[in-house]
NUBAZA-98023 format. One record per atom (N, C-alpha, C): residue in one letter; x, y, z. Coordinates in steps of 0.001 Angstrom, whole numbers, plus 500000, padded with zeros to 6 digits. Example, Ala and Ser with C-alpha at 12.3 -4.5 7.8 and 13.67 -1.06 7.14 Angstrom:
A513190494310507800
A512300495500507800
A513200496700507800
S512850497750507080
S513670498940507140
S512900500030507870
// end
This chain:
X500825498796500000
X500000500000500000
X500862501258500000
X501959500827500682
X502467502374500958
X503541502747499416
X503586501600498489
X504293501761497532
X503496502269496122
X502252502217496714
X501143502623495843
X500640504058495702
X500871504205497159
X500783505879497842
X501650506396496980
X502855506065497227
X504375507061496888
X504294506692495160
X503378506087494076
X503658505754493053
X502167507175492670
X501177507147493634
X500084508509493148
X501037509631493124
X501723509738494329
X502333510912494011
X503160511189493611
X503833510690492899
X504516510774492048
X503695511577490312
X502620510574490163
X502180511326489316
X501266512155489315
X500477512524490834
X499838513604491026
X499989514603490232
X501073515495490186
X501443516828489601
X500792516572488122
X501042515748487403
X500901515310486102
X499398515254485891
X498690514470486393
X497523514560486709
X496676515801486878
X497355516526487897
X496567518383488123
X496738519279486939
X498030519066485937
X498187519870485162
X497034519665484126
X497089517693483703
X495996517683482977
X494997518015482832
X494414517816484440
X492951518370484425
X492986519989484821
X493933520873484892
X493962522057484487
X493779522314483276
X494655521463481979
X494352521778480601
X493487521172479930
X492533519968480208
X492308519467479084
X490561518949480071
X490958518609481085
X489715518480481670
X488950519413482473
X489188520748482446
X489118521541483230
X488033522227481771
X488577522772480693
X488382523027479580
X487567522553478673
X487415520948478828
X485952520345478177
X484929520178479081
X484830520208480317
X483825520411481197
X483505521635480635
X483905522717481001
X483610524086481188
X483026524517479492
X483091523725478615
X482818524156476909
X481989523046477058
X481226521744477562
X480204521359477967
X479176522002477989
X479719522735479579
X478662523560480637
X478056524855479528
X478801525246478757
X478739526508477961
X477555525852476575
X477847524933476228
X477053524581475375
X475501524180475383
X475550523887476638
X473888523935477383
X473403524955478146
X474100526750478119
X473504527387478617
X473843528546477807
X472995529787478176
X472833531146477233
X474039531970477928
X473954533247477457
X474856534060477916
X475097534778479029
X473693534640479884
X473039534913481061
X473878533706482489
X474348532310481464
X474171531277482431
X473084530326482560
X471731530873481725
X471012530138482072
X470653528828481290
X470127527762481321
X470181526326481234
X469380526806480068
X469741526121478905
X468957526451477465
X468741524849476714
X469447523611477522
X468933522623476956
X470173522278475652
X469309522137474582
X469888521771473356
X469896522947472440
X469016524090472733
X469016524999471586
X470132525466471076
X470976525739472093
X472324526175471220
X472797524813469711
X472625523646470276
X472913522536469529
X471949522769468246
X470458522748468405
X469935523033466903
X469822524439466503
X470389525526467355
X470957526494466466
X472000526698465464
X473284526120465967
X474537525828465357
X474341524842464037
X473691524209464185
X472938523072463116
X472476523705462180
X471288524449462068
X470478525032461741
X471125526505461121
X473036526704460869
X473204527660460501
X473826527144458898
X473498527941457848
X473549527917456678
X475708527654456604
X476264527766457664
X477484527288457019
X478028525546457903
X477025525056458285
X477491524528459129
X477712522840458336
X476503522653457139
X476715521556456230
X477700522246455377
X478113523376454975
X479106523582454183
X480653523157454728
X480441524047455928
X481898523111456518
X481989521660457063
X480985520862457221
X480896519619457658
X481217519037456263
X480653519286455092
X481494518489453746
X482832518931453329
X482983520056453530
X484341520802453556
X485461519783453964
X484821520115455410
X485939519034456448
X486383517389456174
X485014516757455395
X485097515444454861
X486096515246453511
X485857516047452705
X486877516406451771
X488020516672452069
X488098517599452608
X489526517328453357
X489972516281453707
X489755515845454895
X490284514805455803
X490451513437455024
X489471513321454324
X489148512321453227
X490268512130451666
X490240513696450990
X491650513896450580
X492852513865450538
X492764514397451336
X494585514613452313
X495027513288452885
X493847512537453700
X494576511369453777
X495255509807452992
X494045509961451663
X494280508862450580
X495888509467449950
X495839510338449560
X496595510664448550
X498216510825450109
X498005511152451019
X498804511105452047
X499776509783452233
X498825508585452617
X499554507652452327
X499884506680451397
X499109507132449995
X499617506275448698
X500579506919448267
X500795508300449011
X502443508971448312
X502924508608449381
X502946508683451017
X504193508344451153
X504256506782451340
X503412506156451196
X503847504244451303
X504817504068449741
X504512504768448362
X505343504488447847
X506633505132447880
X506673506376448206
X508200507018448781
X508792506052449521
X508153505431450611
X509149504625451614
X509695502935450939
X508620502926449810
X509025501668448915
X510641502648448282
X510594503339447483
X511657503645446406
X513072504107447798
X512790504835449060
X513972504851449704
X514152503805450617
X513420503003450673
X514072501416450778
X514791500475450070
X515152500955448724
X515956500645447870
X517197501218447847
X518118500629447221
X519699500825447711
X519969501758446269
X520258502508446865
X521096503352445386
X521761504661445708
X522553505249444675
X523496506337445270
X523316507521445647
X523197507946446749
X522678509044447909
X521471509006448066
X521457507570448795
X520050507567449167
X520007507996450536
X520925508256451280
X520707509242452491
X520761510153452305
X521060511000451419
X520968512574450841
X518998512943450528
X518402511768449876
X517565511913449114
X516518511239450851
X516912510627451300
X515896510469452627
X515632511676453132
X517003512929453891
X517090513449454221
X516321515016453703
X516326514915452416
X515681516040451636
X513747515931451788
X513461514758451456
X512405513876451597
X511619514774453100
X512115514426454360
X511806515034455338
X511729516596455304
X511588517200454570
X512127519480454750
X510310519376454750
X509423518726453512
X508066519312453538
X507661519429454971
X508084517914455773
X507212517758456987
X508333518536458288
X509471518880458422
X510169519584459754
X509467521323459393
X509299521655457992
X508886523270457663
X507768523374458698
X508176524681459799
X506601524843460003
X505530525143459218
X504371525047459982
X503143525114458863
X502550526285458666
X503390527452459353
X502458528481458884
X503834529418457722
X505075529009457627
X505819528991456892
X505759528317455321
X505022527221455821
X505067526677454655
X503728527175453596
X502621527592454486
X501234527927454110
X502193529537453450
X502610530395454586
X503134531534453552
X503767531555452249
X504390530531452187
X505590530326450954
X504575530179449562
X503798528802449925
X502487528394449234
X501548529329448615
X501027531016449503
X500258531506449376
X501044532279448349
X502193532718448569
X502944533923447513
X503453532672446081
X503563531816446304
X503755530169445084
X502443530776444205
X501524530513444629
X499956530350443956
X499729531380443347
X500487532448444011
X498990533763443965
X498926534344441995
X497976534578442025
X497539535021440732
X498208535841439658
X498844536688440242
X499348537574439431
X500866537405439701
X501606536980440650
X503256536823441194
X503443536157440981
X502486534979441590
X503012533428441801
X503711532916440640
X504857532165441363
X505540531322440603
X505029530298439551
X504214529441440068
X503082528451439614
X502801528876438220
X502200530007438194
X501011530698437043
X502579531018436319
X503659531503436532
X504397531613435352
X504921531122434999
X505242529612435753
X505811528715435277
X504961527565434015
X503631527743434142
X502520527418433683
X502228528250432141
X502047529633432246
X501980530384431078
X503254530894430101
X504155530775431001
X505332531228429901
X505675530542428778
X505950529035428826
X506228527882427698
X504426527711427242
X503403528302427728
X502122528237426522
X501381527073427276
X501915526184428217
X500820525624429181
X499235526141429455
X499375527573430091
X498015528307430420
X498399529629429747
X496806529911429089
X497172530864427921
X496770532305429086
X496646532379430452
X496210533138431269
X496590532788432672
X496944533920433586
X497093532892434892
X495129532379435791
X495721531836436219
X494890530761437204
X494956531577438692
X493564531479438997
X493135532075440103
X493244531094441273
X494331530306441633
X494167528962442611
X493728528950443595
X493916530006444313
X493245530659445438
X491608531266445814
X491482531818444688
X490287532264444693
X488821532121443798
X489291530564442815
X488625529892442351
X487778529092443034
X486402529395443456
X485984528004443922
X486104526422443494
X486181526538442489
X486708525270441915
X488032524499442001
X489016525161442523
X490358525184442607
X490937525079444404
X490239526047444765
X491016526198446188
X490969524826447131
X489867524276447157
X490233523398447890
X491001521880447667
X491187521415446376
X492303520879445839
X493017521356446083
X493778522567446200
X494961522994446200
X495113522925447663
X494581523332448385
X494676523104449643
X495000521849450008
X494334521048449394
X494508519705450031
X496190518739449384
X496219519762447870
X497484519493447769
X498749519514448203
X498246521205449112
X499483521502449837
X499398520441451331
X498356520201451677
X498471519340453197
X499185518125452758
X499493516925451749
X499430516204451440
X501200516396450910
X501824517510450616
X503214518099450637
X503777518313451459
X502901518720452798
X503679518782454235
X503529517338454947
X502619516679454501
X502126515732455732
X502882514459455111
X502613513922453650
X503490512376453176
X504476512137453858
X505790512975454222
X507296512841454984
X506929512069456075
X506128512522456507
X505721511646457838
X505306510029457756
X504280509832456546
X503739508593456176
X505288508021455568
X505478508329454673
X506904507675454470
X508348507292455212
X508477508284456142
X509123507686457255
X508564506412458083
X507784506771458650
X506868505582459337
X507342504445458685
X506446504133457597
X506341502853456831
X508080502539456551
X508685502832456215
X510237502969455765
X510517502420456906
X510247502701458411
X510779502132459347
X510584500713459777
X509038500773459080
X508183499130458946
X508840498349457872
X509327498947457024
X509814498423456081
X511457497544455791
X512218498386456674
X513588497691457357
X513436496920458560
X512125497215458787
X512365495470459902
X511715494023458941
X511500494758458085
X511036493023457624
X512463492413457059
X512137490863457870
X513356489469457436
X513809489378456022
X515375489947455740
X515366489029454147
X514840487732454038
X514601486976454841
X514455485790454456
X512975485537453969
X512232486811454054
X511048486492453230
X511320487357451962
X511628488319451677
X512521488442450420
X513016487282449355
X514137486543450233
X514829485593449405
X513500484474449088
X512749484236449795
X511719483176449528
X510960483787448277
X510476484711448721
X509728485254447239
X510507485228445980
X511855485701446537
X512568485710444725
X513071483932444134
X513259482915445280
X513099481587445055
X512047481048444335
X511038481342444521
X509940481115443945
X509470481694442675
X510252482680442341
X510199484089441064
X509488485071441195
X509362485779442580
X508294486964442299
X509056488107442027
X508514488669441162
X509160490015440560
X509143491106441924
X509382492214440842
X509503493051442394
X508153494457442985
X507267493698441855
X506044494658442632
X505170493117442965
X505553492103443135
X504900491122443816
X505463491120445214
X506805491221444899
X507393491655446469
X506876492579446726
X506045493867446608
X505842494271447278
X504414494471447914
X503252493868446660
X502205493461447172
X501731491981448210
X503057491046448308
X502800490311448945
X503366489645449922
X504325490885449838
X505419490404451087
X505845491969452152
X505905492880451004
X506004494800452086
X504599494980452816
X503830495072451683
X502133495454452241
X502262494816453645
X501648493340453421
X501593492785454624
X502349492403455580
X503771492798455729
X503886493297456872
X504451494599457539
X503978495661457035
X503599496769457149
X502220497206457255
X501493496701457093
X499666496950457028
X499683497423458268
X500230497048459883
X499858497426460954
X500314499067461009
X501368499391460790
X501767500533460329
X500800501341459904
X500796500576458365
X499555501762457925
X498414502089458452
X498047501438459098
X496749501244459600
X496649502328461152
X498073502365461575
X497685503520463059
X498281505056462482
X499070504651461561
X499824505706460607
X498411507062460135
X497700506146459582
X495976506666458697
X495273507093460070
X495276506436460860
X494516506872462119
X494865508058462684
X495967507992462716
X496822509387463399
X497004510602462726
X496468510326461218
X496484511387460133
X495216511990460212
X494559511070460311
X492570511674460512
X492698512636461734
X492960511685462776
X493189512619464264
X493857514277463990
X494926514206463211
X495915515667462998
X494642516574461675
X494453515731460682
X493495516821459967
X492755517087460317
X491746516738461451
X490233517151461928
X490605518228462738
X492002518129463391
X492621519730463886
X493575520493463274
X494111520413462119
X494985521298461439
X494118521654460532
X494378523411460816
X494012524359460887
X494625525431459624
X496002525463459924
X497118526329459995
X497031526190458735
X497049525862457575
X496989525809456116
X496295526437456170
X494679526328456329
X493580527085455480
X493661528113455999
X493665528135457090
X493181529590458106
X494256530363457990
X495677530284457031
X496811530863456874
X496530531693455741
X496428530425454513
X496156531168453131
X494438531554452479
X493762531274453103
X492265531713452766
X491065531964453771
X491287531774455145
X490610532023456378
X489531531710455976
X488885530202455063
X487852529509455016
X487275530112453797
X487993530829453017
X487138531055451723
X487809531023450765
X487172531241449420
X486415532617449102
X485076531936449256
X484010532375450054
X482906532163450066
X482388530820450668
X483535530381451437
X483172529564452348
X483457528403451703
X484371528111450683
X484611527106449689
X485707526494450304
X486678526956451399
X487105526161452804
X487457525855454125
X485865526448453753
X485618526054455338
X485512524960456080
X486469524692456663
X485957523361457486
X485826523826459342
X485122522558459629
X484319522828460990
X485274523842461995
X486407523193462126
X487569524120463120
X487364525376462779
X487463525543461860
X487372527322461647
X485768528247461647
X485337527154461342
X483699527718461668
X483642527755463507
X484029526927464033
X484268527111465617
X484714528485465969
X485882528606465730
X486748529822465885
X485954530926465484
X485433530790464534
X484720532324463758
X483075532466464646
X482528531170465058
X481909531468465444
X481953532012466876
X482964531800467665
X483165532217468715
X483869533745468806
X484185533969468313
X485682534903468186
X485468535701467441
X484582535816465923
X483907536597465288
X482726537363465366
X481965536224465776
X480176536177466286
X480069535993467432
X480892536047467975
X480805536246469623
X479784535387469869
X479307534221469332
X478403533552469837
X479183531964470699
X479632532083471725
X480552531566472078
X479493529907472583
X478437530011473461
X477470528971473670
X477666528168472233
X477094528795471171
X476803527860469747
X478173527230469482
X479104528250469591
X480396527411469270
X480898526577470337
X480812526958471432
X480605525327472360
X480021524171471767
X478700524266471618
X478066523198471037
X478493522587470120
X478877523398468901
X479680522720467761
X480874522050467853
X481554522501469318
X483176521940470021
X482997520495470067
X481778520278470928
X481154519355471333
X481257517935470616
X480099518921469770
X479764517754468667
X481024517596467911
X482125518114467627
X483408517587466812
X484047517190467789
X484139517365469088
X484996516628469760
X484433514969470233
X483450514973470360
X482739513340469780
X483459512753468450
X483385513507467747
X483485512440466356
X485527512185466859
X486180513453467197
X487359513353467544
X487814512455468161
X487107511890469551
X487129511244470550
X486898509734469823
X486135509376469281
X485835508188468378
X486941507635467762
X487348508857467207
X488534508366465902
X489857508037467120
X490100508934467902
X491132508316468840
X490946506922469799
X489728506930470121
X489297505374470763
X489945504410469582
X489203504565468279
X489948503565467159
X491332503346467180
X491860504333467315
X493199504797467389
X494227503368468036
X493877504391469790
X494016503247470643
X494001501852470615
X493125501585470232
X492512500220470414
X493074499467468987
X493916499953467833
X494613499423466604
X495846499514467338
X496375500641467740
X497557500064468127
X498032499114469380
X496956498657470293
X497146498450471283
X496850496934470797
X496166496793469649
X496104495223468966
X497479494887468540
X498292496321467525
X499211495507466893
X499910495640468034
X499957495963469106
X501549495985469710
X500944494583470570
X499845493945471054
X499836492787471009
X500081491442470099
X499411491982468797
X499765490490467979
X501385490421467660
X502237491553467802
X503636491799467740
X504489491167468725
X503503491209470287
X504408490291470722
X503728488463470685
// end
């Protein structure tokens, strides 16, 4: 007992800070979401108000597109990056090392660089595009509804792969030559090696890798809210920033509780999954 005592307190401190930051903070954006500005108990209305506002299915598909985007194209670029620098060839630690700059750049550095890249009339992009007769005009990338949020999602998917490709790359040097040499005994070429001998055993990888990518896009922010603060016309908006604006803009801080709420559910979900994949593979591993 008394080794149990001296093992709480030990992590007491750790404990108080948390529930200073994190539990202190979703109680209290709870409490806010079921009452008016007065304090007083309002039920759910804040909930089918926030619902009930003309941007709120715009950024809820917004956000799906996104998250949905950014993550396919996330790890089919970097699972095959970590295939080609798992291969032996000359400066391939030069070319690992370069590989990593999208994902160490901060992100509101990299969103600046991006925004003056794009822009319409400067940007690099558009003249690299119109000069050799590519585009007979520049391209509005930014402020095309049709455009911006691809591009957006292009740029998340430029900062974020380094990461997917490291990962897997790391999954990828622990697998046995000796299932290698078996496959090439048998004659499998070398995209059979890799559909039937990398994939699977790397799949656990991918699989908390994708999880942990959903978790980071449903809160990264810092791209859109850098280069277009959810528009032009609300073309990207996703939920995080409708939070923020609704609180912080519209001072309607209750509704944007509510909306906290309800995304921090779906948040909370995706991290339970989370958990509970990696806590499988690090069992079937041992």
């Amino acid at each position: 007992m008394h080794r149990k005592s001296t093992g709480y307190l030990f992590v007491l401190p750790a404990l108080l800070v948390l529930g200073m930051l994190i539990a202190y903070p979703v109680a209290y954006t709870g409490l806010l979401s079921v009452t008016d500005n007065q304090g007083n108990l309002v039920g759910l209305d804040n909930f089918r108000a926030i619902l009930g506002a003309r941007a709120t299915p715009t950024a809820f598909f917004n956000t799906l597109w996104w998250v949905v985007g950014s993550i396919v194209f996330q790890v089919v670029l970097g699972v095959l990056t970590a295939i080609l620098l798992n291969q032996k060839f000359r400066g391939r630690a030069i070319v690992r090392s370069v590989t990593l700059i999208p994902w160490v750049v901060p992100g509101i550095v990299a969103a600046t660089t991006w925004a003056w890249m794009l822009h319409t009339e400067f940007g690099i992009i558009n003249y690299m595009l119109t000069a050799p007769g590519v585009l007979e005009e520049p391209v509005g990338w930014l402020t095309n509804g049709s455009t911006v949020l691809p591009v957006m999602i292009a740029i998340n998917v430029w900062k974020m792969f380094p990461f997917v490709a490291i990962m897997v790359l790391a999954g990828l040097q622990s697998i046995s030559n000796d299932l290698y040499e078996a496959a090439r005994i048998d004659g499998a070429s070398f995209w059979e090696e890799v559909w039937y001998v990398m994939l699977p055993q790397v799949r656990p990888v991918i699989v908390a890798v994708t999880l942990l990518l959903v978790i980071w896009a449903l809160n990264h922010i810092t791209i859109i809210y850098a280069i277009t603060r959810g528009g032009p016309a609300n073309r990207t908006l996703i939920t995080p920033i409708q939070i923020f604006r609704t609180a912080f803009e519209s001072v309607q801080f209750n509704q944007a509780a509510a909306l906290s709420v309800m995304f921090f559910a779906v948040a909370i979900t995706v991290v339970f999954f989370y958990i509970r994949t990696t806590a499988g593979n690090a069992g079937a591993s041992k």
